[in-house]
C-alpha positions in Angstrom: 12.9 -16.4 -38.4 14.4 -13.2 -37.1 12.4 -13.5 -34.0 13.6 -16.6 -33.1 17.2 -15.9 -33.5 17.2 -12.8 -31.6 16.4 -15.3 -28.6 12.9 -13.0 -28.4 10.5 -16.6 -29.2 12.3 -18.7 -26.7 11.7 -16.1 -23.8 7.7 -16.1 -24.5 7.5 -20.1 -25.4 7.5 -20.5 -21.5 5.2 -18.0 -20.5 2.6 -19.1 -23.7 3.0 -22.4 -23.0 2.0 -21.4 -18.7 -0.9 -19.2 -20.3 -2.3 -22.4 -22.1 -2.5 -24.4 -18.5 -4.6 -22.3 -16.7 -7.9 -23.4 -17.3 -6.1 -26.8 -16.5 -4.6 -25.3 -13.0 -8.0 -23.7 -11.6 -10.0 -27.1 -12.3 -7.5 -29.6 -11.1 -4.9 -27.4 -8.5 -6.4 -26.0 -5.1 -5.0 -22.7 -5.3 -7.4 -22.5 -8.9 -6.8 -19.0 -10.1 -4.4 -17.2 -7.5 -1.8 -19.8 -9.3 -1.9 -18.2 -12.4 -2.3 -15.0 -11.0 1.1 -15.3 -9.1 2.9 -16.8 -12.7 1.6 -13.6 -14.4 2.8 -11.7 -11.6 6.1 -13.0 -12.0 6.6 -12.2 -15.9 5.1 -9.2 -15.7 7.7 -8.1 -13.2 10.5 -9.3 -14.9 9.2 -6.8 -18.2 9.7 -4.2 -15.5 13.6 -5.1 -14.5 13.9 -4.9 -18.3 12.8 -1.4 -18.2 14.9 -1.2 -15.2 17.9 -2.2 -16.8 17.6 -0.4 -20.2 17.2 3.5 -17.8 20.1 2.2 -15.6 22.3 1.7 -19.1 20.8 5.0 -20.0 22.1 6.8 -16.9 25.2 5.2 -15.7 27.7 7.7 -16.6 30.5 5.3 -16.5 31.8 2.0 -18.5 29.0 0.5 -19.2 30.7 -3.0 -19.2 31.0 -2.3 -15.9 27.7 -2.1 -15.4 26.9 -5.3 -16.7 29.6 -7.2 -14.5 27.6 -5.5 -11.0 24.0 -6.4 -12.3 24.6 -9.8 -13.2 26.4 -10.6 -10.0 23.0 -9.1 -9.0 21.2 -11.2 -10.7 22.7 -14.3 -9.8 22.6 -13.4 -6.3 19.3 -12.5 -6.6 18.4 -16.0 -7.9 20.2 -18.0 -5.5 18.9 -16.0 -2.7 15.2 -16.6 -4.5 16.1 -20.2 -4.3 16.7 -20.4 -0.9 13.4 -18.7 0.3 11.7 -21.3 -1.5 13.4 -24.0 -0.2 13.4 -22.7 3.5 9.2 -21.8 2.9 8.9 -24.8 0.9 6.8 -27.4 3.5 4.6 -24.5 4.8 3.8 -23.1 1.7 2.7 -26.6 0.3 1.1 -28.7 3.7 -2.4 -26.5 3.4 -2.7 -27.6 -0.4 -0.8 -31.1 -0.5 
């Protein structure tokens, strides 16, 4: 119960519940494994910006509220920038495989 009100169960549902679909994705998708391969990529590099973010709390030598208000405008930024890639790379990414 503890788990799940921490927020900690929600996180992983997604990434249990992608985990499950893989044999499903390399029988039925064209990109087979390098799909999941990319997914795994993805969460595993998000356990790395958590790292990240727990040193940079560690080391910034200043309000640390502060620090909060720059990375999420970061974050944000980062996401809406990550969005736009995708939708500018969108139709080549997906004529080869659609």
């Amino acid at each position: 119960a503890i788990f799940a009100l921490l927020g900690v169960g929600p996180g992983w549902l997604l990434c249990d519940a992608l985990f499950l679909q893989i044999p499903w994705a390399q029988a039925t998708q064209p990109e087979g494994l390098a799909l999941s391969s990319w997914m795994l990529s993805a969460f595993n590099a998000a356990n790395v910006v958590v790292v990240l973010l727990l040193i940079a709390h560690r080391l910034w030598p200043r309000n640390p509220r502060e620090l909060d208000e720059i990375l999420l405008v970061a974050l944000i930024l980062a996401t809406v920038g990550g969005l736009a890639l995708a939708a500018l790379l969108w139709q080549g990414a997906t004529e080869r495989h659609s």
